[in-house]
C-alpha angles and dihedrals in degrees: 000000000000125000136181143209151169132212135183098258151073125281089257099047085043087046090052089040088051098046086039085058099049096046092046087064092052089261135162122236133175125177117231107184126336115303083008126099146127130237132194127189136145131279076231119024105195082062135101109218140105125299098245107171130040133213119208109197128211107190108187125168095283106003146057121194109188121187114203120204141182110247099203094070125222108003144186096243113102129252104263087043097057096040087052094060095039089058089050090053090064095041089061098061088038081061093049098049090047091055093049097045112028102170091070124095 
């Protein structure tokens, strides 16, 4: 799955809102080139459980894409429900970043 968005500030400040999020929910991150890098939390963070899904960020001057896939590979779950959690995965980053910057919209 592919989302966009857009934020208030340079490639370099959206870059440091998005790894600050991340990290705030107990998540993994690893940079991969500049403006470039995955992340990986849990659909629930207070959870111990596997990291089951992964986020790879491209942070450009007014825009991110982020493309979240499942890590396990091909699965037997089927398709919606997959879709469903995988959904809930980037909500709740979209969650996260909202809590730790509330003035954005």
């Amino acid at each position: 799955m592919v989302y966009t968005f857009h934020t208030p500030w340079g490639a370099a400040d959206t870059a440091e809102a998005v790894k600050i999020t991340v990290e705030s929910m107990n998540g993994k991150i690893k940079e991969v080139s500049p403006g470039c890098f995955k992340a990986k939390w849990r659909i629930h963070p207070n959870r111990k459980s596997e990291f089951k899904y992964s986020c790879k960020f491209y942070v450009g001057e007014d825009m991110v894409r982020a493309i979240v896939k499942d890590s396990n590979g091909p699965t037997r779950i089927k398709r919606f429900r997959r879709l469903s959690r995988m959904m809930k995965y980037w909500n709740t980053f979209i969650e996260y970043l909202l809590l730790q910057y509330p003035d954005v919209e």
